[in-house]
C-alpha positions as CSV (number, residue, x, y, z in Angstrom):
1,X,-49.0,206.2,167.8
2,X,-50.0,206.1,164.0
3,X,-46.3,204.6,163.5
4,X,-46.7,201.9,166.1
5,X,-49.9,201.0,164.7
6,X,-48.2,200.7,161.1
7,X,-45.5,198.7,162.9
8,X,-48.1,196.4,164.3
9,X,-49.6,196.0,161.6
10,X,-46.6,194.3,159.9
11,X,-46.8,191.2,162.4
12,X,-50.1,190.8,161.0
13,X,-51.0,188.2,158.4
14,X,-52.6,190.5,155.9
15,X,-53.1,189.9,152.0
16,X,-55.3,192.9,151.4
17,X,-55.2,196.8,152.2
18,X,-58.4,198.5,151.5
19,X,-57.5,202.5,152.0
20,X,-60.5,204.8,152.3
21,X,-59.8,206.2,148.9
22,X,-57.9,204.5,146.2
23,X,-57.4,201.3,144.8
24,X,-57.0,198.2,146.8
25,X,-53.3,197.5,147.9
26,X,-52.2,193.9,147.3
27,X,-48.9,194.0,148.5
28,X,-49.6,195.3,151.8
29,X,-46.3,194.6,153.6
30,X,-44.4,197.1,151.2
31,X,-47.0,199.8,151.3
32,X,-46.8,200.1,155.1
33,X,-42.7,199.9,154.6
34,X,-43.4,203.0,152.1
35,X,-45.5,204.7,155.3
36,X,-43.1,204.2,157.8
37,X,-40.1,205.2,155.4
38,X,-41.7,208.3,154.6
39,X,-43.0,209.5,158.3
40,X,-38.7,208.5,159.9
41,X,-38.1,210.9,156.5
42,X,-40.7,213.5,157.4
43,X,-39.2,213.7,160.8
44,X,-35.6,214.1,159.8
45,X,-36.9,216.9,158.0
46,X,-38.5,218.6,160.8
47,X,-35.4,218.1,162.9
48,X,-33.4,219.2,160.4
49,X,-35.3,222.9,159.5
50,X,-35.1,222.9,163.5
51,X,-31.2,222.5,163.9
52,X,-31.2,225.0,161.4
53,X,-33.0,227.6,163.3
54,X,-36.3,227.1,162.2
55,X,-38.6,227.0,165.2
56,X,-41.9,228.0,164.5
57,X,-44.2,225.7,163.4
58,X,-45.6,227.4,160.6
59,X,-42.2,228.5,159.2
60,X,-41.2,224.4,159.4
61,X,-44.6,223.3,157.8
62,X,-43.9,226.1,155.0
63,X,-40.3,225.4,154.6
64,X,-41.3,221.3,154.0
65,X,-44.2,221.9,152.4
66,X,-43.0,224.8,149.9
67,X,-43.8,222.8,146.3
68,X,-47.1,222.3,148.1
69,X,-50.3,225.0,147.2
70,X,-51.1,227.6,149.8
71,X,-54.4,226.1,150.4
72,X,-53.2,222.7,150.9
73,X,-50.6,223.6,153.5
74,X,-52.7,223.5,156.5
75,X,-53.0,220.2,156.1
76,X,-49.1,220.1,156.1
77,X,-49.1,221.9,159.3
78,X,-50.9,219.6,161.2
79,X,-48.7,217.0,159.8
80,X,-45.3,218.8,160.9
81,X,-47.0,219.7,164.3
82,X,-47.8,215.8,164.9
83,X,-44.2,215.2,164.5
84,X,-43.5,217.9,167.0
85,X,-45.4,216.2,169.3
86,X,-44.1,213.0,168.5
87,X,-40.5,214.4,169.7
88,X,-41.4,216.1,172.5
89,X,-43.1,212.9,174.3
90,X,-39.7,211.5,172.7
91,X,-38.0,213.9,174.9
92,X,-36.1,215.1,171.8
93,X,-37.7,218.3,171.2
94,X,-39.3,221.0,173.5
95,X,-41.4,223.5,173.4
96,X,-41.0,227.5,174.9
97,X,-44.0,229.3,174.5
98,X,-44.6,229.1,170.8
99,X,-40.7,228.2,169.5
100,X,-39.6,224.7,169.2
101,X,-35.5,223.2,169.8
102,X,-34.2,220.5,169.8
103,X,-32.3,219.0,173.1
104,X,-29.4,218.5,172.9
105,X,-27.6,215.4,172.4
């Protein structure tokens, strides 16, 4: 959902981003290019730590997140998790009990 709404958002005519914190973002078009790159690289990363046997969500999160302080990874989680679910409703990924994998192709 948040990537079709950035996607959307680039048939827009928009001069101006106004993020909730931070300065104003005047070239708008290449920001949300820089948001879209790096959530398709976010979810490479999740498939890839899942290909390689990784399927708990934690382990993912901590693996991805691992430059990132201990009390800043929870928001990482939630990040990695949203991607899971991304996938899933994809039909890319699923879910047994608490283990994610991915289908295969």
């Amino acid at each position: 959902m948040y990537l079709r709404s950035l996607e959307k958002l680039l048939n827009l005519k928009i001069r101006l981003l106004l993020p909730g914190h931070g300065p104003a973002i005047h070239d708008p078009y290449e920001k949300i290019k820089e948001y879209l790159d790096h959530r398709r690289m976010r979810e490479q990363e999740v498939l890839r730590f899942l290909r390689e046997g990784c399927d708990a969500l934690s382990s993912i999160a901590a693996g991805i997140y691992a430059e990132v302080p201990a009390p800043l990874r929870s928001a990482g989680q939630l990040s990695v998790e949203a991607h899971l679910i991304k996938l899933i409703r994809e039909g890319r990924v699923y879910k047994k009990e608490e283990r994610y994998f991915v289908k295969d192709d």
